[in-house]
Structures are given as C-alpha cells and as structure tokens.
N, C-alpha and C positions, 0 to 999 in steps of 0.2 A: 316981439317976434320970438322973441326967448321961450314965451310962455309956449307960444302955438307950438313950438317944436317940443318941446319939451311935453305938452300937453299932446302932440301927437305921437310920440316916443312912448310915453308914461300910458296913455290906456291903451295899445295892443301891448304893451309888455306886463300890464296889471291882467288881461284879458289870458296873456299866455300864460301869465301864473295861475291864474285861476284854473284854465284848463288842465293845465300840466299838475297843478295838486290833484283835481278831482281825475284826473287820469292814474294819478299816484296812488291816490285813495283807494280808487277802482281798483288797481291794479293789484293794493296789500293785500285787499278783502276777498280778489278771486284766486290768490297766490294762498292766502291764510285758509280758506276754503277747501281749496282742489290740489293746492300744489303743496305745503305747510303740514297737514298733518300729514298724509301718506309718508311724508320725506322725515318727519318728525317719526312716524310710528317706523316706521324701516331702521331709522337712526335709534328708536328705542328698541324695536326685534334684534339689532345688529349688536346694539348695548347686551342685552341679555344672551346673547349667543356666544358673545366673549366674555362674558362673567363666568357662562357655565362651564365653557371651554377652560376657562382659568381654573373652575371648580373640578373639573375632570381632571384636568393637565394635577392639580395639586395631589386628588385622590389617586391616580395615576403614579406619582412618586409616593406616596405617601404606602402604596402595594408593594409600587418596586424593589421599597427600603424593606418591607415586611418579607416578600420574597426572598430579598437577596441575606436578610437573616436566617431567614427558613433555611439558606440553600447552605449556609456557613453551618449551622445547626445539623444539617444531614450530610454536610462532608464531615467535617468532625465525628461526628456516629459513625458516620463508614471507616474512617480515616481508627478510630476505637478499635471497630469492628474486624477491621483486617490486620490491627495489631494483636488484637486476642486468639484471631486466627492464627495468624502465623505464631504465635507464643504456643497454641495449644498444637502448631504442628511440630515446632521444635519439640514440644515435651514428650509427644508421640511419636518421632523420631529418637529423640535419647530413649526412650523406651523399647522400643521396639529392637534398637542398636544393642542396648542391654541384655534384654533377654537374648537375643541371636547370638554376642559374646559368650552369656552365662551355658545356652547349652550349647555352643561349640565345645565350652570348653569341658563341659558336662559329657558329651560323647567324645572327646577326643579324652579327658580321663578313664570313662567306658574303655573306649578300645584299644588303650594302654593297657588297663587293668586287666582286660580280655585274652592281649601280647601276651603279657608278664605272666598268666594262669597257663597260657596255651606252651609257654617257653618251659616251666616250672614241670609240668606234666609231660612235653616231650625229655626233660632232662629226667626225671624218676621213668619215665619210659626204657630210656639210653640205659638208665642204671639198672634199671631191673634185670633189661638184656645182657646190661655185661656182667652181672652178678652171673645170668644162668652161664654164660659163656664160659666164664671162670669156674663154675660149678661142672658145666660141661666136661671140661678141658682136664680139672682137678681131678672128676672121676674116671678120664681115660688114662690118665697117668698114674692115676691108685691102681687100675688095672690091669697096665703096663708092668707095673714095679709090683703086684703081687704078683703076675703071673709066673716076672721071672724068678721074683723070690720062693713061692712056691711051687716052684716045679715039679719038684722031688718031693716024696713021700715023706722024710725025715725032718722038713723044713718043716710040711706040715702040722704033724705031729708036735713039733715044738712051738708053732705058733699057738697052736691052741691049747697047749698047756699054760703057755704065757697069760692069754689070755683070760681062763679058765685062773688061774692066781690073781690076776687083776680084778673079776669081779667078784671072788670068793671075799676079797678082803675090802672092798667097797661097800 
C-alpha cells in the first residue's frame, strides 16, 4: 500500500516537475528574448551614460582647475597692473608736486626780485628828490645871503675883485 501511495504521490509530483521546468524553460527563453536584452541593453545604455557622465564630471574639473588657474594668473596681472599704476601715479604726483614747489618758488624769487628792484628805484627816486630839494633849498639861501650880502655897491665891488684873484691865480 506503501507503494500505491507513494506511486500515487510520485507521478503527479514527477508530472508537476516536468511541467513546472518546462514552464521554467519557457519562461527563461521568453524573459531571455523579450524581457533580458532590452533590460540588459538599457542596463548597458545606462552603463555608458554614467561612464560618460564620469567622463564629463572629470573633464569638467579638469577646466575648472585650468580656469580657476587662468583666473589666479589674471588676478595677479591685474593685482601687477594696478601696482605699476599706482607706482607710475605716485611718480607723477612727486613730479608734478615738484615742479609746482620749483616754480612757486621760481616766481615768488621773481616777485622778491621784482620788490627789491621796485624798492631800490623808489629809494634812488627819494634820493634824487631830496638831492634837488637840498639843491633847491641851498640855492635860495645862496640868494638870500648874496642878496644881503650884496646889497650895496661896495660889497659888490669887492666881491669881485675877490673873485677875479681867485681865478687869476687858478
């Protein structure tokens, strides 16, 4: 009875394996078919889409770092650039400072010198006037004092006989 049961167990369970492989089989070859590559080529699309991506993502750094030299490279020029400026503005400032000192001090010796000519000339002006003033002054009093000195006829007379001796023997 063992057998029968056992013999009735064993071939539908030999019958379900066989179906269930060939269903299995069936089912690799319509998966391996239909379902298997597209999911395989998508899974390879997907492969190469992140490789490239890696390959960009890397050339992508690989600029940034070139860029971000480039950018150090033209701050530093600039960074040059505006120190040469400002050097050539200081020098152009001392310069300009310079010359504006030099002829300050160029017309303000000018218009001392100018003073000192204009002082000079009114003082020989002064002097000239008070020579004639005193020449003035000297001949109204030589006038005065001949006048009264020769008043009279007799004064005369002897003046110029004085005189008249004096250049005889000069």
């Amino acid at each position: 009875m063992n057998l029968i049961i056992l013999n009735a167990l064993v071939t539908p369970a030999i019958g379900l394996i066989f179906w269930t492989s060939i269903v299995f089989i069936l089912l690799i070859f319509l998966l391996g078919k239909f379902a298997w590559k597209p999911i395989l080529s998508a899974v390879k699309e997907r492969e190469k889409g992140i490789e490239e991506a890696l390959k960009s993502a890397e050339k992508a750094k690989i600029e940034m770092a070139r860029l971000k030299s480039d950018n150090e490279r033209i701050l530093n020029e600039a960074r040059s650039e505006r120190d040469a400026l400002l050097k050539e503005a200081r020098e152009i400032k001392e310069t300009i400072l310079n010359e504006a000192k030099s002829k300050a001090t160029k017309d303000a010796e000018r218009i001392l010198q100018g003073a000192r000519e204009q002082i000079i000339n009114e003082k020989n002006a002064a002097i000239v006037d008070l020579k004639n003033q005193v020449a003035s002054f000297s001949i109204e009093i030589a006038e005065k004092i001949l006048r009264s000195e020769l008043s009279g006829d007799e004064k005369q007379k002897t003046l110029v006989n004085t005189l008249l001796k004096e250049v005889t023997l000069n």
